[in-house]
C-alpha positions as CSV (number, residue, x, y, z in Angstrom):
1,X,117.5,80.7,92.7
2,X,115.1,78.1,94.0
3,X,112.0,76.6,92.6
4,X,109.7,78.3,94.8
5,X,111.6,81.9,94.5
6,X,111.1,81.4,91.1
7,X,107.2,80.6,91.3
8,X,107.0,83.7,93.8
9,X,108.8,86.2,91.5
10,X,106.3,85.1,88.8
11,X,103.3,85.9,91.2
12,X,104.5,89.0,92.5
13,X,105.3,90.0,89.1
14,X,101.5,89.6,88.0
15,X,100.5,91.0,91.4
16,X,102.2,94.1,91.1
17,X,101.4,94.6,87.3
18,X,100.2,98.0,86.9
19,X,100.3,99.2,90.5
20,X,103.4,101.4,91.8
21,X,103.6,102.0,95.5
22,X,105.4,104.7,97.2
23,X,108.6,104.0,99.2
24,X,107.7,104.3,102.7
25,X,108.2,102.9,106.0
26,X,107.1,103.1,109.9
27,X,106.5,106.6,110.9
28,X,105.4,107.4,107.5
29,X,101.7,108.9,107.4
30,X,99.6,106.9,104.0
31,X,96.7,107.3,102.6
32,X,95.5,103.4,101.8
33,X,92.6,102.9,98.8
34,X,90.7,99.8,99.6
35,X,88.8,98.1,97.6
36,X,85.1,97.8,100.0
37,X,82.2,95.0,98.7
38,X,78.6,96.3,99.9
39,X,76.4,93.7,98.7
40,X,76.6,93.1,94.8
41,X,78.6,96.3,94.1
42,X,82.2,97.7,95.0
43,X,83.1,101.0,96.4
44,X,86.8,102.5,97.1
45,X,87.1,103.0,101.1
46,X,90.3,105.7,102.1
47,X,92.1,104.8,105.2
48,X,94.3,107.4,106.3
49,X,97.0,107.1,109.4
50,X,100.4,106.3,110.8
51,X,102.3,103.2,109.3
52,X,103.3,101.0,112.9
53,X,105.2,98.2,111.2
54,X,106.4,96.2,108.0
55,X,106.9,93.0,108.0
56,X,107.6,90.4,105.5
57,X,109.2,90.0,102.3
58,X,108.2,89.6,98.6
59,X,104.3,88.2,98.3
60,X,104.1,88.0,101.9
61,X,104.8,92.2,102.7
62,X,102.3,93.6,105.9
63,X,102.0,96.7,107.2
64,X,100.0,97.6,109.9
65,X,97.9,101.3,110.0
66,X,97.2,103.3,112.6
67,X,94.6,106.4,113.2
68,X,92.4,107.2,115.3
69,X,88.5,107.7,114.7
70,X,86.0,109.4,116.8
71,X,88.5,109.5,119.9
72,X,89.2,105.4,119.8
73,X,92.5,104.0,118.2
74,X,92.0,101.2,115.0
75,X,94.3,99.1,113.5
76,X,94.1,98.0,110.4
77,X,96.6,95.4,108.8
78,X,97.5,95.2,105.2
79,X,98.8,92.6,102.8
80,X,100.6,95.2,100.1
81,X,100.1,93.2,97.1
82,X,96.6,92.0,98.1
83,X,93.9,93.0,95.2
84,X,91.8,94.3,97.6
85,X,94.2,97.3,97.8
86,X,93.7,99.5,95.0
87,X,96.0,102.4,95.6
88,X,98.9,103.3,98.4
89,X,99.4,107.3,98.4
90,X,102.6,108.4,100.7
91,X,101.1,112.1,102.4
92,X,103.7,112.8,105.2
93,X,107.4,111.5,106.0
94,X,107.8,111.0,109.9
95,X,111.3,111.2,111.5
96,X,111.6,107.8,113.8
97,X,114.4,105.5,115.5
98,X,111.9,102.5,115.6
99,X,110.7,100.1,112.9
100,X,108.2,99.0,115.1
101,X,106.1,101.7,116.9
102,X,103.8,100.1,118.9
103,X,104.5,102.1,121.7
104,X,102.2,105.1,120.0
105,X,99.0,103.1,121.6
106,X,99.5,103.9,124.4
107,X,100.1,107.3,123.7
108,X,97.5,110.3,123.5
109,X,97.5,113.6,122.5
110,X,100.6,115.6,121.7
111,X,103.0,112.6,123.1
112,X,101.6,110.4,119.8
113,X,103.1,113.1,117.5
114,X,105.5,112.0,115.3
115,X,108.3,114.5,113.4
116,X,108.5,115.3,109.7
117,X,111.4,113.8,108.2
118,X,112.8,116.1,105.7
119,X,115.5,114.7,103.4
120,X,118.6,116.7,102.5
121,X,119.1,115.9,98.9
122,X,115.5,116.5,97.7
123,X,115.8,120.1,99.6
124,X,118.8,120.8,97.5
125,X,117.3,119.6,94.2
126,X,114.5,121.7,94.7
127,X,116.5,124.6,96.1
128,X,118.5,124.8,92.7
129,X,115.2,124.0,90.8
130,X,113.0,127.0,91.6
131,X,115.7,129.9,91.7
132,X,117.5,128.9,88.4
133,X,114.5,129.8,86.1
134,X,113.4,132.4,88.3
135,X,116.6,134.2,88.8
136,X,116.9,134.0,84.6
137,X,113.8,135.3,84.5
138,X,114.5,138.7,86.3
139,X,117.6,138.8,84.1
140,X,115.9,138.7,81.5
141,X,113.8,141.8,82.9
142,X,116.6,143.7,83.5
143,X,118.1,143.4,80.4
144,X,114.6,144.3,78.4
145,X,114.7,147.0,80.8
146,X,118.1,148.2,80.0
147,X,118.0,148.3,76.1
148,X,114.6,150.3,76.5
């Protein structure tokens, strides 16, 4: 690896030092935390809406957020490993073909909806999950019932 890679592994390694962010990606629906300086004092700011884009790789990531506030569209764009944001919380999982969606600006209404992508292996991990214990549980019931 090159001198610089090296230098930028380092940084992003420091950067990203006790923060974990969620895997998403355009069509996604996040929850950002910024970090918000009033004056002398800080306060955490939520910004809520539709991932548009990613862009970059390793210090340099962006990703542009979309929602829309009291009827007018805003656009807000990210650096991910910027200390000014504190927290990255994944809320919904949107089906797209795009990696750019730029095309929801011009878009109102029911048109600027956006599907839930629902992934086939969690289903089935969560499938088997909940009926194991529960179908052991009535079992269980049966039996006590039985030797009574």
């Amino acid at each position: 690896m090159d001198a610089i890679g090296n230098i930028e592994k380092q940084y992003l390694d420091e950067l990203s030092e006790g923060k974990e962010y969620p895997d998403f990606r355009s069509g996604d629906t996040i929850a950002v935390s910024v970090v918000v300086k009033e004056g002398d004092r800080e306060r955490i700011q939520i910004f809520e809406g539709v991932c548009i884009s990613r862009s970059g790789e390793g210090i340099n990531q962006n990703f542009t957020v979309r929602k829309i506030s009291y009827g007018e569209g805003v656009e807000r764009v990210f650096t991910l490993f910027s200390p000014l944001v504190d927290s990255i919380k994944l809320i919904r999982k949107g089906k797209v073909r795009r990696s750019k969606l730029y095309y929801l600006r011009s878009r109102r209404g029911k048109s600027a909806r956006i599907a839930e992508r629902q992934d086939l292996q969690s289903k089935k991990i969560d499938n088997t999950d909940s009926e194991g214990p529960a179908l052991e549980a009535e079992v269980s019931e049966e039996e006590s019932a039985k030797e009574e």
